[in-house]
Biotite code that builds the C-alpha atoms (Angstrom):
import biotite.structure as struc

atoms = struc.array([
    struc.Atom([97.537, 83.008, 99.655], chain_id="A", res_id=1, res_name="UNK", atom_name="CA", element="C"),
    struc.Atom([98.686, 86.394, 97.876], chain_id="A", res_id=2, res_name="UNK", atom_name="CA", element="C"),
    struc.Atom([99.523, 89.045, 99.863], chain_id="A", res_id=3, res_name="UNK", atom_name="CA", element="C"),
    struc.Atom([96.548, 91.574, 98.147], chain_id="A", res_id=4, res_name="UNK", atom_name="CA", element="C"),
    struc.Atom([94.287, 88.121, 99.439], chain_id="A", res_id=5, res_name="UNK", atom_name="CA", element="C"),
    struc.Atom([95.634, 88.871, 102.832], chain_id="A", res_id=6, res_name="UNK", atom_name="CA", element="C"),
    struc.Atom([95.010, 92.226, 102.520], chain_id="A", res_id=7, res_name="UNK", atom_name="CA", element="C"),
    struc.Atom([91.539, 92.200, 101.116], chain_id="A", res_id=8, res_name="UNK", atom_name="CA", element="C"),
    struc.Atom([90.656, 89.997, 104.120], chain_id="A", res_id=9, res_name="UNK", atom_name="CA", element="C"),
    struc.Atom([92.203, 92.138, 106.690], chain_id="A", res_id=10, res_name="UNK", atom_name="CA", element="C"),
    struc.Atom([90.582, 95.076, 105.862], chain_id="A", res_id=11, res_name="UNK", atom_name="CA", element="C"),
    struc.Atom([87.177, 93.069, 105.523], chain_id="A", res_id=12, res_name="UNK", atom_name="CA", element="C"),
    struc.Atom([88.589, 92.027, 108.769], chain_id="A", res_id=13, res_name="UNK", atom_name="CA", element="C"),
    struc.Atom([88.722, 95.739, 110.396], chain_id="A", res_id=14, res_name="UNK", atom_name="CA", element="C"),
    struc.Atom([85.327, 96.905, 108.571], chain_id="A", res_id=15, res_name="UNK", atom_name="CA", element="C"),
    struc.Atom([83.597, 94.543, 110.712], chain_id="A", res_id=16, res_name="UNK", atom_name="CA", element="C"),
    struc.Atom([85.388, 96.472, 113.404], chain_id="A", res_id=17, res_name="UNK", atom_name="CA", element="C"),
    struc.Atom([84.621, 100.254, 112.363], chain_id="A", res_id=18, res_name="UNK", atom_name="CA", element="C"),
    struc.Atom([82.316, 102.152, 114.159], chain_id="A", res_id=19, res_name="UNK", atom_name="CA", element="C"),
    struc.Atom([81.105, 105.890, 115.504], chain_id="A", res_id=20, res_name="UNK", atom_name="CA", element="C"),
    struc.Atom([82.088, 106.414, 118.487], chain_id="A", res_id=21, res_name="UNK", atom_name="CA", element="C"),
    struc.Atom([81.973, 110.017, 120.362], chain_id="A", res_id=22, res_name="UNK", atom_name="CA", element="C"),
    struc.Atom([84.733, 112.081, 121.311], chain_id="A", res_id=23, res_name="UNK", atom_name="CA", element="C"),
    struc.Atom([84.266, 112.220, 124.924], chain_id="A", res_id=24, res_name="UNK", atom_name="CA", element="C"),
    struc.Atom([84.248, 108.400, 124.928], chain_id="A", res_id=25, res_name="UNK", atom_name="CA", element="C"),
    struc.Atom([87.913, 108.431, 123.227], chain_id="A", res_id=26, res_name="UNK", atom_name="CA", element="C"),
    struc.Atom([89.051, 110.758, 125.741], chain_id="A", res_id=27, res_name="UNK", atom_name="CA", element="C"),
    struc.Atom([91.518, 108.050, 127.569], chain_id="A", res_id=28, res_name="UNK", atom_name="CA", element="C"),
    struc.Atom([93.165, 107.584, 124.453], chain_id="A", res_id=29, res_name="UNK", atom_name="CA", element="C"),
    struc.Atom([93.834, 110.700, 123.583], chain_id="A", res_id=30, res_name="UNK", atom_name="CA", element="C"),
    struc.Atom([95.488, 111.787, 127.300], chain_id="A", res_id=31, res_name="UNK", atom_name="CA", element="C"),
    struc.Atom([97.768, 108.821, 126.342], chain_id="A", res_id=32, res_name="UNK", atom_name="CA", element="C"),
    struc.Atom([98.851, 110.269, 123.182], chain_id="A", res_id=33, res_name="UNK", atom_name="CA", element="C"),
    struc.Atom([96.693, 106.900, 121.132], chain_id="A", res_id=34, res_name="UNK", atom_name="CA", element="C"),
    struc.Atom([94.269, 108.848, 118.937], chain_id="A", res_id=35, res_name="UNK", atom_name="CA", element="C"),
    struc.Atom([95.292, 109.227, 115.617], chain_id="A", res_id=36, res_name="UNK", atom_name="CA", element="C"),
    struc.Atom([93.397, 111.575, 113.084], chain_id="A", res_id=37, res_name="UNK", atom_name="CA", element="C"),
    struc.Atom([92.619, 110.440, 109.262], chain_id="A", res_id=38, res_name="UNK", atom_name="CA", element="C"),
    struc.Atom([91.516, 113.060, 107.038], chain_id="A", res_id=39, res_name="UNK", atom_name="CA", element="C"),
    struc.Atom([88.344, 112.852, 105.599], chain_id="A", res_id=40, res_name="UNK", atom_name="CA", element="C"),
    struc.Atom([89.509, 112.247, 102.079], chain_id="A", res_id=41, res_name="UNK", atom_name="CA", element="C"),
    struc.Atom([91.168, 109.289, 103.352], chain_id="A", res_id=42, res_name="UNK", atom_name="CA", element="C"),
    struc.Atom([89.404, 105.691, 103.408], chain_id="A", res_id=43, res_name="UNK", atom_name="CA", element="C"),
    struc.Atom([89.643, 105.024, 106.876], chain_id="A", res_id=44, res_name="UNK", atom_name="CA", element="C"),
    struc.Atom([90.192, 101.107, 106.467], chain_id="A", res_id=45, res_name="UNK", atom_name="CA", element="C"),
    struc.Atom([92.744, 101.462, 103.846], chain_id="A", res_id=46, res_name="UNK", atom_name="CA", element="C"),
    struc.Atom([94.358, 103.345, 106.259], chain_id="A", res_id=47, res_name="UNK", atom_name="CA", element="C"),
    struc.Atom([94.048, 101.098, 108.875], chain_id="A", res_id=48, res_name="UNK", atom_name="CA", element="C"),
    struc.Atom([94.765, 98.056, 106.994], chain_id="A", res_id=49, res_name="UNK", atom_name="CA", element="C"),
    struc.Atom([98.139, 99.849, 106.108], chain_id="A", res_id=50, res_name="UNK", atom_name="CA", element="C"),
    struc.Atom([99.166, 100.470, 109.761], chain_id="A", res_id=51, res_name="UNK", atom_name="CA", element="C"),
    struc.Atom([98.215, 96.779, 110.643], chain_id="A", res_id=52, res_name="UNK", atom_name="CA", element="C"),
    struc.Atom([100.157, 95.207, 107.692], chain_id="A", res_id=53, res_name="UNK", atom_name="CA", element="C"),
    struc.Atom([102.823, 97.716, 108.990], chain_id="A", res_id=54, res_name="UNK", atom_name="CA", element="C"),
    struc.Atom([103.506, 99.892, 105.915], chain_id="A", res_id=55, res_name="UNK", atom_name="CA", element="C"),
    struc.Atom([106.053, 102.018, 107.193], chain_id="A", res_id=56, res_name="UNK", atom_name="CA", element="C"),
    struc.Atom([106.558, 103.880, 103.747], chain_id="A", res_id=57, res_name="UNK", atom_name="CA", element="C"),
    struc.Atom([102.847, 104.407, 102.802], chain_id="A", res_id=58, res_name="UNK", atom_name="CA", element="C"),
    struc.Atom([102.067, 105.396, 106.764], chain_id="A", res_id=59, res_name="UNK", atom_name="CA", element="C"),
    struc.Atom([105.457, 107.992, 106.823], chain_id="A", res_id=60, res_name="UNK", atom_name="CA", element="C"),
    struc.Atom([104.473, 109.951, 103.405], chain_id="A", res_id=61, res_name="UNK", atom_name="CA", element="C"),
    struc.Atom([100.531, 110.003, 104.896], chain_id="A", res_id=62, res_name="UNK", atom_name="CA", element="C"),
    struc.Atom([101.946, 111.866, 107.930], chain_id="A", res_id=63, res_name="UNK", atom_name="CA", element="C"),
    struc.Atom([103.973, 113.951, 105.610], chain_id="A", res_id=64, res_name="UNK", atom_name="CA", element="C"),
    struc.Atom([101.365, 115.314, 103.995], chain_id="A", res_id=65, res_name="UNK", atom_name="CA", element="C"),
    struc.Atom([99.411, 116.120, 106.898], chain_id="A", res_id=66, res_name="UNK", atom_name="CA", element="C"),
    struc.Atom([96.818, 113.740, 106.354], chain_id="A", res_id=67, res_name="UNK", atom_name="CA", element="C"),
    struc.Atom([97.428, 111.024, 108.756], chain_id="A", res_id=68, res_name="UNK", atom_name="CA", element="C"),
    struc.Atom([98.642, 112.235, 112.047], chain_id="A", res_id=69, res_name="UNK", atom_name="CA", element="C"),
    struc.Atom([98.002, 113.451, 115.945], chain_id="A", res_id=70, res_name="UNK", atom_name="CA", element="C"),
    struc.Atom([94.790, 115.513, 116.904], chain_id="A", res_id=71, res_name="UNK", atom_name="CA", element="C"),
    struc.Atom([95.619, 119.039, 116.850], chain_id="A", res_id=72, res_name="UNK", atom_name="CA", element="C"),
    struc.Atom([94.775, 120.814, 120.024], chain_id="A", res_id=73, res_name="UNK", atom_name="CA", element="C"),
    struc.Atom([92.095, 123.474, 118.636], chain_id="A", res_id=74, res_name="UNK", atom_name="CA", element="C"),
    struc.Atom([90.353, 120.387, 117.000], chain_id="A", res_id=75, res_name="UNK", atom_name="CA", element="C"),
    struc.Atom([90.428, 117.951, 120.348], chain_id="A", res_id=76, res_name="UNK", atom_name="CA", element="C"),
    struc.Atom([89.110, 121.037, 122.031], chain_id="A", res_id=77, res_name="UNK", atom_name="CA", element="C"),
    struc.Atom([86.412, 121.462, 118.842], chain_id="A", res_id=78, res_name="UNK", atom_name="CA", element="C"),
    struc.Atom([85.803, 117.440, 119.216], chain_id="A", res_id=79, res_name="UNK", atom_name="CA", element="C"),
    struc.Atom([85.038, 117.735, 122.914], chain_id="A", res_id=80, res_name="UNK", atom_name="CA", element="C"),
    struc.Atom([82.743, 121.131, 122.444], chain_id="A", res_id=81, res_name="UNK", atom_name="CA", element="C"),
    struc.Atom([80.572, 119.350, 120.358], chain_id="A", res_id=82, res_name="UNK", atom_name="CA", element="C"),
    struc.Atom([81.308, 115.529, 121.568], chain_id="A", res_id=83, res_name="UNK", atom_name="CA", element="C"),
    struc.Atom([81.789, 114.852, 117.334], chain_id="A", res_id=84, res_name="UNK", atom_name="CA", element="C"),
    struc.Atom([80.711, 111.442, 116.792], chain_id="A", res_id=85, res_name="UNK", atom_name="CA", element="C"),
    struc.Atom([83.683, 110.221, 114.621], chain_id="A", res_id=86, res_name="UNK", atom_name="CA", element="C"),
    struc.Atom([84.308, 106.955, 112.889], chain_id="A", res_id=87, res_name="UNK", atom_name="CA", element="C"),
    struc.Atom([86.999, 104.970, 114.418], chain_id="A", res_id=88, res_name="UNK", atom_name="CA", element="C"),
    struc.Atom([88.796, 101.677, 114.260], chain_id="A", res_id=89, res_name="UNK", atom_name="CA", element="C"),
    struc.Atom([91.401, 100.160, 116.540], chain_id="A", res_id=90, res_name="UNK", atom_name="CA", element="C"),
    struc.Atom([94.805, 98.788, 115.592], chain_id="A", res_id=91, res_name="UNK", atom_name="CA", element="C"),
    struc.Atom([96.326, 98.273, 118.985], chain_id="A", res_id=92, res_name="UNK", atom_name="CA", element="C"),
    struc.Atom([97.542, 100.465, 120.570], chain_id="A", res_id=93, res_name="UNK", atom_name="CA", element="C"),
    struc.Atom([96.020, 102.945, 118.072], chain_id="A", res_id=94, res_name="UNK", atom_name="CA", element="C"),
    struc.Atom([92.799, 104.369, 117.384], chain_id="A", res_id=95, res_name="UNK", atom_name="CA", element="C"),
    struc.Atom([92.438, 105.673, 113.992], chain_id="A", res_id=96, res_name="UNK", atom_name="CA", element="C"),
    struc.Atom([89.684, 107.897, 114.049], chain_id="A", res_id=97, res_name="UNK", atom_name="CA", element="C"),
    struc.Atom([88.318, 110.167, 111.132], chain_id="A", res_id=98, res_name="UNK", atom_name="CA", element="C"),
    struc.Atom([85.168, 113.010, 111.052], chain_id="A", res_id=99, res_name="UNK", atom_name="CA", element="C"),
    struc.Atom([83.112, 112.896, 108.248], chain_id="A", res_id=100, res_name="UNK", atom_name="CA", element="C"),
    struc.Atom([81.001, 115.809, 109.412], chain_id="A", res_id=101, res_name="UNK", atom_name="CA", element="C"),
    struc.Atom([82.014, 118.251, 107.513], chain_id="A", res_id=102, res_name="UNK", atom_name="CA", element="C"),
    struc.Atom([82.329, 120.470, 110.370], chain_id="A", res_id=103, res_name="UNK", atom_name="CA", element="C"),
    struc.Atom([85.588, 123.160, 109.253], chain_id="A", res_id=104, res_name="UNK", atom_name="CA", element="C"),
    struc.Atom([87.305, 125.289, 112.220], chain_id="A", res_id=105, res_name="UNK", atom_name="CA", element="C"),
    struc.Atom([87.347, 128.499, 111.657], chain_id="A", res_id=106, res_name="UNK", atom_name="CA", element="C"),
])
């Protein structure tokens, strides 16, 4: 088996396993420092897949740019005002989580 086979079946794998979920139900999680944000722009299971096939590289330059990272404070607090329903998918211990509202802070 290649390793884009593997791939391509892991993140079938994890899309089986995406879902919305709401903020105040992630709330655990985030008090233990697990929830991880994914920008929008992002695919979500490519993402995902990345982390589980432990792509250090790919993962680092994500965070590096800001587009991969820890929930700010101002948007957890955002999150919780409006319990955002978010998409999210778990790679143990993380939870990659991503919201495709559309909703800016201002």
């Amino acid at each position: 088996m290649s390793s884009s086979q593997s791939r391509d079946e892991l993140k079938s794998k994890l899309n089986l396993e995406t879902s919305r979920i709401r903020w105040h139900e992630l709330q655990t999680y985030f008090a233990r420092g697990q929830v991880v944000r994914v920008v929008p722009e992002l695919d979500l299971l490519e993402v995902a897949t990345e982390l589980a096939a432990d792509n250090k590289p790919r993962f680092e330059q994500w965070m590096q740019d800001g587009r991969v990272g820890e929930v700010a404070p101002d948007t957890a607090q955002d999150w919780y005002d409006r319990n955002a329903e978010l998409w999210a998918v778990v790679i143990a211990p993380w939870v990659l989580v991503q919201d495709r509202s559309g909703h800016v802070l201002h």
